[in-house]
MARSE-244220 format. One record per residue: residue in one letter; x, y, z of N, C-alpha, C, O in turn. Coordinates in steps of 0.001 Angstrom, whole numbers, plus 500000, padded with zeros to 6 digits. Layout:
<nukes>
aXYZXYZXYZXYZ;...
</nukes>
This chain:
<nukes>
x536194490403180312537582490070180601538101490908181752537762492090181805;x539015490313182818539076490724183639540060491786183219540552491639182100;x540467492939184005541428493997183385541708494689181983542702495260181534;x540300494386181404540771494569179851540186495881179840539498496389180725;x540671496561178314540224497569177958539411497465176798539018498455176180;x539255496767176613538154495660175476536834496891175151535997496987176049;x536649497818173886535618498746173620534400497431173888534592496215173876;x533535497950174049532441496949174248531489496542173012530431495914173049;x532344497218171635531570495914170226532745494955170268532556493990169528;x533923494934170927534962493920170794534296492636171900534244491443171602;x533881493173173060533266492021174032532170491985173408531661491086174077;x531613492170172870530327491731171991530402490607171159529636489648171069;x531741490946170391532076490288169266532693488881169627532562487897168900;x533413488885170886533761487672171518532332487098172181531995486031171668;x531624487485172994530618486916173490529904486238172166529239485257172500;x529875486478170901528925485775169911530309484248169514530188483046169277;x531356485088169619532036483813168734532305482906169603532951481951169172;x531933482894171001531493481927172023531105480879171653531729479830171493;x529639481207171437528391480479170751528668479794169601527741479173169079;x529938479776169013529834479315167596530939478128168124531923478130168865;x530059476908167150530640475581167225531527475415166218531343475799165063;x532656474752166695533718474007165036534558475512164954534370476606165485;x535703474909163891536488475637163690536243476961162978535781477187161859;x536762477922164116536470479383163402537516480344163742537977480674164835;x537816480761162408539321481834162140538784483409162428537620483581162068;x539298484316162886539017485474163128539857486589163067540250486918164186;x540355487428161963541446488071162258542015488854163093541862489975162607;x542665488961164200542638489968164975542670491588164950542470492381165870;x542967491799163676542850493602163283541648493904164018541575495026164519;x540674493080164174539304493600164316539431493758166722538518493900167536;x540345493682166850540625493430168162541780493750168744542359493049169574;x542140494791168336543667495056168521543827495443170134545017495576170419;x542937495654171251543410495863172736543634494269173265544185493859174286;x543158493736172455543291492433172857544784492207173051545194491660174075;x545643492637172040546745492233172287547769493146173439548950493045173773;x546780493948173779547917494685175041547517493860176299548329493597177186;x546227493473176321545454492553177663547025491156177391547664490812178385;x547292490712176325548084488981176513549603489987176869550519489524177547;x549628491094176402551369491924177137551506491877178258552535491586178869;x550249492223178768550383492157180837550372490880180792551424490622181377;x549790489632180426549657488687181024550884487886181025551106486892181716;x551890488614179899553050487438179629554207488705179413554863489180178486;x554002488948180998555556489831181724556369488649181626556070487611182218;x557598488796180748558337487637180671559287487717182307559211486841183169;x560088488908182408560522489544182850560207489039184661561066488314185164;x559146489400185422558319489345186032557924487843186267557696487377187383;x557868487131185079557512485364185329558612484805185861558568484094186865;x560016485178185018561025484992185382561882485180187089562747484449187571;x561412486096187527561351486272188456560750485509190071561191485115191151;x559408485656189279558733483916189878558780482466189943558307481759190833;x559552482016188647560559480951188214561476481098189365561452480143190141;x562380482191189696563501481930190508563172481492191843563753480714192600;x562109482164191962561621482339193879561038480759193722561381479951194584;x560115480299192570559727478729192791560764477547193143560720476699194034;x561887477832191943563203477340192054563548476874193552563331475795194105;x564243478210194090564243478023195484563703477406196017564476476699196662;x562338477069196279561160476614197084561455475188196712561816474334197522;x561265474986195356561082473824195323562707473086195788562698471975196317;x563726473643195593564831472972196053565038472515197856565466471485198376;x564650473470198289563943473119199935563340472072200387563509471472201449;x562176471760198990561023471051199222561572469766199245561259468858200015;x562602469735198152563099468152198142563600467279199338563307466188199827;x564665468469199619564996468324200902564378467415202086564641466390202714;x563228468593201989561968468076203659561665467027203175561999466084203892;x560908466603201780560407464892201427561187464256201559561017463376202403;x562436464295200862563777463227201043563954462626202412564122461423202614;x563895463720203489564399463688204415562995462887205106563420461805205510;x561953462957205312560040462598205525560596460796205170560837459884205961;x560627460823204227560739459452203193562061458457204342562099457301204763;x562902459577204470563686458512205421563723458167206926564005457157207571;x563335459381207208563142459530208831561768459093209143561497458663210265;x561163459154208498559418459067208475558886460360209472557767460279209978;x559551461276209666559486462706210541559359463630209332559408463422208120;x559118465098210335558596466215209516559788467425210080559705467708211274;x560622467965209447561432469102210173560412470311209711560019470901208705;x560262470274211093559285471543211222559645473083210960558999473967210397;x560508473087211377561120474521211487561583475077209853561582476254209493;x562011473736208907562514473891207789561304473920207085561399474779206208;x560005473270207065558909473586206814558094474966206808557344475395205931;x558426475495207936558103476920208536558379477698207347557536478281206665;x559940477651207106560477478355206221559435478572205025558677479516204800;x559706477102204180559115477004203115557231477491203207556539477746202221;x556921477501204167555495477914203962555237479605204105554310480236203596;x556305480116204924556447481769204882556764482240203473556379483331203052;x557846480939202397558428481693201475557022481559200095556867482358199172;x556306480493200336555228480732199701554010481620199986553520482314199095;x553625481598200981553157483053201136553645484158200979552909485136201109;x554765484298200714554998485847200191555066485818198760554676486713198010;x555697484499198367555587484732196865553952484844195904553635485225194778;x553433484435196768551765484831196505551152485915196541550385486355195684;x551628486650198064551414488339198076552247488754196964551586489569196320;x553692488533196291554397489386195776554339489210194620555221489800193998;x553367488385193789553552488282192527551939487848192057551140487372192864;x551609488107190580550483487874190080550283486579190182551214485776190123;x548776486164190382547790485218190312548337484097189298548777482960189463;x548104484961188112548297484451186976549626483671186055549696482887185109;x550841484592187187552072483864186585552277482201187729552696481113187335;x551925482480188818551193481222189729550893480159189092551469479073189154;x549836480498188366549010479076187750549375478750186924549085477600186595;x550391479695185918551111478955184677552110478229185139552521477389184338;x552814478285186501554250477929186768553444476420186651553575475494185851;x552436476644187981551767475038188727551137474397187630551022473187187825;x550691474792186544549382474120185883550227473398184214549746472550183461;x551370474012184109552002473471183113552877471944183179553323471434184207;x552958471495182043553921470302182156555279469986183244556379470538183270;x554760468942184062555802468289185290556110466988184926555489466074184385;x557509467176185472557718465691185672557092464951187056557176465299188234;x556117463238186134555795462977187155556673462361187839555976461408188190;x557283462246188120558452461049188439558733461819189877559003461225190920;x558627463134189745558393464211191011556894464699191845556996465700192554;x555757464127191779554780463974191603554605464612193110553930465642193090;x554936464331194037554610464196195675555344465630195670554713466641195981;x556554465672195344557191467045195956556347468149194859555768469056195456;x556212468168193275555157469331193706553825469595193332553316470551192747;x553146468047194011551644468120194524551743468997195997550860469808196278;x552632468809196690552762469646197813552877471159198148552523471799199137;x553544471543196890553784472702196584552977473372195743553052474589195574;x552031472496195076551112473416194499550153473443194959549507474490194983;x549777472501195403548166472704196598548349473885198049547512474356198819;x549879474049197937550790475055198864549679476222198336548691476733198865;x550377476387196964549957477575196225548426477786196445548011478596197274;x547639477057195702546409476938195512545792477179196342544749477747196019;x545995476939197829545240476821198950545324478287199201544320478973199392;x547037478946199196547127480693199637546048480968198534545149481706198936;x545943480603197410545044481795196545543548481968196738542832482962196612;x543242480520197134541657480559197434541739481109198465540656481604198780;x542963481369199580542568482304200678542202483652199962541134484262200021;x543360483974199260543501485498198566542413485911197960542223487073197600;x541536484851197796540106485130196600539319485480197778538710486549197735;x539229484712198882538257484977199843538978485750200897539056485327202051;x539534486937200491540178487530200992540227487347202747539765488094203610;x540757486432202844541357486115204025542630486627204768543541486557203943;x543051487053205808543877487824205930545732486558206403545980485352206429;x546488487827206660547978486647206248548030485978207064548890485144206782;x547349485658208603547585484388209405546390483452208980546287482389209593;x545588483707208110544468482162208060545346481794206646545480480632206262;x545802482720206081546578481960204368547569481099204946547517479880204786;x548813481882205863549262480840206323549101479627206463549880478801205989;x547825479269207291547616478187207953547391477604206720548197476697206510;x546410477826205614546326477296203795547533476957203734547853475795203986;x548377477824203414549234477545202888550188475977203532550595475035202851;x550282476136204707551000474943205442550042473767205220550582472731204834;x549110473753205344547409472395205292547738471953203943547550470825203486;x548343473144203246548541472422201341549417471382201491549221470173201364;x550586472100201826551942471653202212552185470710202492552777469998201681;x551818470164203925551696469395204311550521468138204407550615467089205044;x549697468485203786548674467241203185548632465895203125547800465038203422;x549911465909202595549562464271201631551573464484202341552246464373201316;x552159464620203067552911464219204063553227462643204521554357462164204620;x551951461940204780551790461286205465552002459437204340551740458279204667;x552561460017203055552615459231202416554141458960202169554541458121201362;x554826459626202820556198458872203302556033457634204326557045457045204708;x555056457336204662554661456261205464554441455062204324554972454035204746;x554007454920203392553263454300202156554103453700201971555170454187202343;x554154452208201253554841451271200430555491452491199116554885453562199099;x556592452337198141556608452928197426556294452535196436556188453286195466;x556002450997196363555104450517195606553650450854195195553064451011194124;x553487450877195846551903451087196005551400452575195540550304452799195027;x552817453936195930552409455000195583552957454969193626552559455738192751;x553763454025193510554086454056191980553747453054191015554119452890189853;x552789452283191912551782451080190974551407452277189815551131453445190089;x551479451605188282551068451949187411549433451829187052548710452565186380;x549127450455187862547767449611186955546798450114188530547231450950189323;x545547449429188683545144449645189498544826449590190402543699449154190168;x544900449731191984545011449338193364544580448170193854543418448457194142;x544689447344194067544128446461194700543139446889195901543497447805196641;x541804446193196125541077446490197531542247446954198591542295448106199022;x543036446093198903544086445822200395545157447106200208545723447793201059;x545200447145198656546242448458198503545730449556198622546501450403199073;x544387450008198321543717451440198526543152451159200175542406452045200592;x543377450277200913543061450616202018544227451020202833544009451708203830;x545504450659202519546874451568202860546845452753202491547218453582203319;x546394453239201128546778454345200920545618455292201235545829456449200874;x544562455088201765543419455845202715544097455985203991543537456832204687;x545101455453204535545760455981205857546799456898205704547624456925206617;x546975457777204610547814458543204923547490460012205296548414460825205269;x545853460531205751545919461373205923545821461291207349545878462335207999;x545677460151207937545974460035209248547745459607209563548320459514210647;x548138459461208539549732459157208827550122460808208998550867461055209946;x549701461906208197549600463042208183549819463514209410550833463924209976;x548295463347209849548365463798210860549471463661212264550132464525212840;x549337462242212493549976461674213571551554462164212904552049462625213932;x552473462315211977553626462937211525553555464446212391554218464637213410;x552677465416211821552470466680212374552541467027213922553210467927214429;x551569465969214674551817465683216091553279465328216433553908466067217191;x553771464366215971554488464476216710555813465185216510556830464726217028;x555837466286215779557304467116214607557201468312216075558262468799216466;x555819468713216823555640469724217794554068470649216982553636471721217407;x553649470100216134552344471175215810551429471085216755551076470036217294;x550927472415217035550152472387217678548507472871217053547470472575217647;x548545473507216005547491474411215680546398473456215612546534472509214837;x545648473526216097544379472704215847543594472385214510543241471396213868;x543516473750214442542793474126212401544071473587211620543833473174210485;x545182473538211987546130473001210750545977470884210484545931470273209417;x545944470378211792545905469311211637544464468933211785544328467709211793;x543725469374211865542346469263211390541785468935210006541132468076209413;x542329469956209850541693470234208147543106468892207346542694468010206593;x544528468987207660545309468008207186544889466462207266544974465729206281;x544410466009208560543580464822208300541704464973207506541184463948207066;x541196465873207468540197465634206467540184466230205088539363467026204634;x541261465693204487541804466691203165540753465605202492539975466180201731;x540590464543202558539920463757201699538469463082202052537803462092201747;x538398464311202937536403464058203325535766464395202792536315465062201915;x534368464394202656533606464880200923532434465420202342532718465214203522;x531256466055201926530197466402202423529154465749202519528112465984203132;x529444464971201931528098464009201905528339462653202890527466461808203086;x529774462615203499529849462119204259530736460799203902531020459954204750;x531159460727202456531593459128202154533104459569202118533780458740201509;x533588460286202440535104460331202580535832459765202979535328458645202890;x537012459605203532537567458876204599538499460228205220538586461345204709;x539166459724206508539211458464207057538061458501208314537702457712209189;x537782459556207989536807459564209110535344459777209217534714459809210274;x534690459970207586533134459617206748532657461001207793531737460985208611;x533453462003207525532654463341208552531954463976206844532456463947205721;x530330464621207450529808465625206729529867467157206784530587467698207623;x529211467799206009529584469200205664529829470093206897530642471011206995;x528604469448208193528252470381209096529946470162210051530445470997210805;x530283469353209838531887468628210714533156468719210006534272468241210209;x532543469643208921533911469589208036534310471205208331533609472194208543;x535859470990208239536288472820208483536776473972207130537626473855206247;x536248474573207309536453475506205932537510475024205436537421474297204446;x539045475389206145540547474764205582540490473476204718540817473414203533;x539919472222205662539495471141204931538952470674203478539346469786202722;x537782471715203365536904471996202194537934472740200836538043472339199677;x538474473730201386539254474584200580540626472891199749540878472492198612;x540855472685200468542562471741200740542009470612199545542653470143198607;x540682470377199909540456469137198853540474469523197439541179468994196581;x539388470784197202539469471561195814540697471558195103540872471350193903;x541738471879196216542941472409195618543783470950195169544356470957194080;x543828470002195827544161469001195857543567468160194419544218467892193410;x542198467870194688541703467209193076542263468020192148543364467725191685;x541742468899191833542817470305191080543964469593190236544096468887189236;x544982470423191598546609469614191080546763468229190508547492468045189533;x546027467148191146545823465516190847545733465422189426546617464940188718;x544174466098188844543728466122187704544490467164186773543917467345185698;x545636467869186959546192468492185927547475467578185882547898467490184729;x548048467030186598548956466354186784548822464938185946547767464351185706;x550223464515185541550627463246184781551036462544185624552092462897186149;x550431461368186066550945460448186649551047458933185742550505458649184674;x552070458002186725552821456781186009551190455729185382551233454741184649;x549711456493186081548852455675185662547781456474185020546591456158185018;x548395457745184368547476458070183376548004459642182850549159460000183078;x547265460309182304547899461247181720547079462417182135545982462254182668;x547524463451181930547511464794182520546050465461181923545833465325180719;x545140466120182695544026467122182288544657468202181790545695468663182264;x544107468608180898543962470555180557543364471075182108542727470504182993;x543909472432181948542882473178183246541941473119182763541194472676183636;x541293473292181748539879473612181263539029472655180927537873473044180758;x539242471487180772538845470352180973538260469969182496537122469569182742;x539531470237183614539346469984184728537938470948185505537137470656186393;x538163472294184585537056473190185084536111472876184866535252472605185705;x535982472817183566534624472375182984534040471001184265532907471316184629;x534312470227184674533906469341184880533581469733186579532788469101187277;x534269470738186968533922470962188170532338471760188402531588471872189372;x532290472250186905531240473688186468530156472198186504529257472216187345;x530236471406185919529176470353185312528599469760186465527531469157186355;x529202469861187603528732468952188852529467467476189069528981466585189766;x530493467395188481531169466000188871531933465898190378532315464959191076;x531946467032190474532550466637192191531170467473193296531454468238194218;x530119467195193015528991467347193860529418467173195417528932467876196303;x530088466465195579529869466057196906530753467033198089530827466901199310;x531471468209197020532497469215197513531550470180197828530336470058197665;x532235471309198362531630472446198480531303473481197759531909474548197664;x529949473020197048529545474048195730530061475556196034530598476227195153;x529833476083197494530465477414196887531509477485197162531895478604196825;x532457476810197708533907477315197173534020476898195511534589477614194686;x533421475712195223533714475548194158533497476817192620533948476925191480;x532579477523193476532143478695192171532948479525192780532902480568192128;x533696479654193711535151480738194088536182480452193243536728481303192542;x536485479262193274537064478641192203537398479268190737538338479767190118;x535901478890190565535553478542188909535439480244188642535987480611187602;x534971481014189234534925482315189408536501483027189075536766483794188149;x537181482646189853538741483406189646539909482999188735540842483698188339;x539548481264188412540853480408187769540964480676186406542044480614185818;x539572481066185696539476481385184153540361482838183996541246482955183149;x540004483869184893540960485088184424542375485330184695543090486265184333;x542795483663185844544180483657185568545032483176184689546245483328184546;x544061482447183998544548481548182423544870482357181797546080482341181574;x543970483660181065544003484257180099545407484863180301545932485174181370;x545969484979178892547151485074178224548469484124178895549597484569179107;x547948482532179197548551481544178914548971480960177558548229480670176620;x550366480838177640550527479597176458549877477990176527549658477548177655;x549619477264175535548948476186175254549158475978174415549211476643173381;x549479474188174824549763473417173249548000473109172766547108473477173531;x547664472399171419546664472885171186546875471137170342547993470720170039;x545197470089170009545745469042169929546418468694168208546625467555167787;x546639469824167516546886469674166510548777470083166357549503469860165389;x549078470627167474550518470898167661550755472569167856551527472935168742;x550289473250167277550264474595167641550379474936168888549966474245169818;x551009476141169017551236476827170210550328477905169964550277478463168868;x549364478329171268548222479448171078548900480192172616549849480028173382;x547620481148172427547658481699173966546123482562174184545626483522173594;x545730481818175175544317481806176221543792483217175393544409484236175702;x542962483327174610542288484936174874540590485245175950540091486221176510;x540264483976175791538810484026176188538570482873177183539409481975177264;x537767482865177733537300481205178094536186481420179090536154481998180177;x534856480467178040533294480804178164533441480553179232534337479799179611;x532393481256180195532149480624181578530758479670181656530227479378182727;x530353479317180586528806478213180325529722477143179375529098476134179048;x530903477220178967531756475907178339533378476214178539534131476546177624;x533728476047179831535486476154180266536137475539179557537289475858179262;x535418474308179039536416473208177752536986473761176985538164473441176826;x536296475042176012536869475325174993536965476981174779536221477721174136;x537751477179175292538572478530175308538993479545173909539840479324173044;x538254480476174032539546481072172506541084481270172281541875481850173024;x541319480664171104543035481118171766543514481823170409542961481518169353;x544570482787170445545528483319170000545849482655169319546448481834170014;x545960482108167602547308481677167544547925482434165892547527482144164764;x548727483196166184549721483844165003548549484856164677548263485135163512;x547921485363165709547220486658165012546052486128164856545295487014164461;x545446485017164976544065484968164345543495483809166156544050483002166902;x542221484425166048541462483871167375540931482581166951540379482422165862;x541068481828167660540500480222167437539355480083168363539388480481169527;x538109479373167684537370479034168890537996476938169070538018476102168167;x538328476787170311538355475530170164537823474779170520537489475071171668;x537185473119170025536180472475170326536325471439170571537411471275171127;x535435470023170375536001468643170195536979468182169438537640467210169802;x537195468791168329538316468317167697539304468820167375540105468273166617;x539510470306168025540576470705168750540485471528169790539975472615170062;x541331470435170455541492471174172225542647471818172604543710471909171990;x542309472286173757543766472424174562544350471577175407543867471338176514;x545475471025174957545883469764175471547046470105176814547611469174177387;x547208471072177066548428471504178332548447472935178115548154473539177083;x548854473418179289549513474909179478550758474353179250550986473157179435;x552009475572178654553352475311178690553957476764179100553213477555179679;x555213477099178827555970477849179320555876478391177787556530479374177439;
</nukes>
């Protein structure tokens, strides 16, 4: 465990109850640092704090889409803002209160404004993991941001069809990372790596992406990073045509090889850092309980140990973790 003070027959004792399938109760007396490791993780105080600064952000954010959606333009300068104020709120606050804000229950009905803002996020952190310094996060951070931009261009039909795309309709909505782009051009961007990587947010390595079927050797780090972060948010997210992943669900499946065609090692940068920002998350659990994250295998991300009223759960197929919450 990352930061723990865990005596090492206590990580022992978790590493076995790993291994064990089906429902299993554990009292926590036998683990008592455990519970100072979920105190740091759930600075109420401190989250709260990060709540306010998101607040802000996201009230901005509406703004710039509202305004995208009608003008079919990008105010750049008001953008600026919002991408400085997420990079600092990334330097200035834990990892971990981050991913609970982004990874918990949204309304989808808001879906675009904060897919934008969390792939915002996501993108600064995989900088922060690959310790990248504050002008390449930047540029993350804005490539998040501005991403999927280009879907103020889109029917709004088409982005709030419930059922499923028609051929003619998914070939509209494959032009918006070139609507992206050409938006960015013409608002005054100039950075090359920013609208680069913004039109190949949805290129794969193997070459079947669109819009432009480029492979690994033509793809730009930013690019590679932007998509991770992007499926990510998608798959934790509730939308009008399906319902929301667990993070750990979503991990697991990244660990399993279902998105092969990404960049295996960012993807183990990923999978490497996102499990120790979970721990001492709240989670609804599929039986109704409220738990909170204590463990989560790195050979099965699905099923995490959790907290609940003092006693450690291992959870499995037939009970999961069905959402992070507040």
């Amino acid at each position: 465990l990352r930061n723990s003070s865990l005596s090492k027959l206590s990580l022992i004792q978790l590493q076995k109850l790993e291994m064990t399938y089906g429902n299993l109760f554990v009292k926590t007396s036998n683990y008592n640092n455990l519970q100072n490791i979920i105190k740091v993780f759930t600075d109420n105080k401190k989250y709260t704090e990060f709540l306010d600064s998101l607040n802000g952000i996201r009230s901005k954010v509406n703004i710039i889409i509202d305004n995208a959606f009608k003008s079919k333009t990008i105010d750049k300068e008001a953008c600026e803002i919002v991408c400085f104020k997420i990079n600092n709120t990334i330097i200035s606050f834990n990892a971990s209160q981050i991913i609970q804000a982004i990874t918990n229950v949204r309304d989808d009905k808001k879906y675009l404004y904060n897919h934008c803002i969390h792939v915002a996020f996501l993108n600064g952190l995989m900088g922060k993991w690959l310790n990248l310094d504050d002008e390449h996060m930047q540029q993350l951070v804005k490539i998040g941001f501005l991403h999927d931009i280009g879907k103020a261009k889109i029917p709004q039909e088409i982005l709030d069809k419930p059922s499923s795309l028609t051929s003619e309709e998914f070939k509209i909505i494959k032009l918006h990372p070139i609507h992206s782009f050409n938006m960015l051009i013409n608002s005054g961007e100039r950075d090359k790596d920013v609208l680069i990587a913004v039109r190949g947010h949805h290129e794969k390595t193997n070459g079947t992406g669109y819009p432009d079927g480029l492979t690994y050797d033509r793809l730009s780090l930013y690019a590679r990073i932007t998509t991770i972060s992007d499926i990510y948010d998608a798959m934790v997210s509730k939308r009008v045509y399906k319902d929301a992943q667990s993070p750990f669900e979503v991990l697991d499946e990244f660990s399993r090889g279902r998105f092969s065609n990404l960049d295996t090692h960012l993807i183990n940068i990923f999978l490497q850092n996102m499990p120790s920002e979970l721990l001492g998350r709240k989670v609804v659990l599929s039986d109704g309980r409220i738990g909170i994250v204590a463990y989560v295998n790195h050979n099965n991300y699905a099923f995490p140990l959790i907290n609940v009223n003092e006693e450690i759960i291992q959870t499995n197929e037939n009970l999961r973790c069905l959402c992070v919450c507040d």
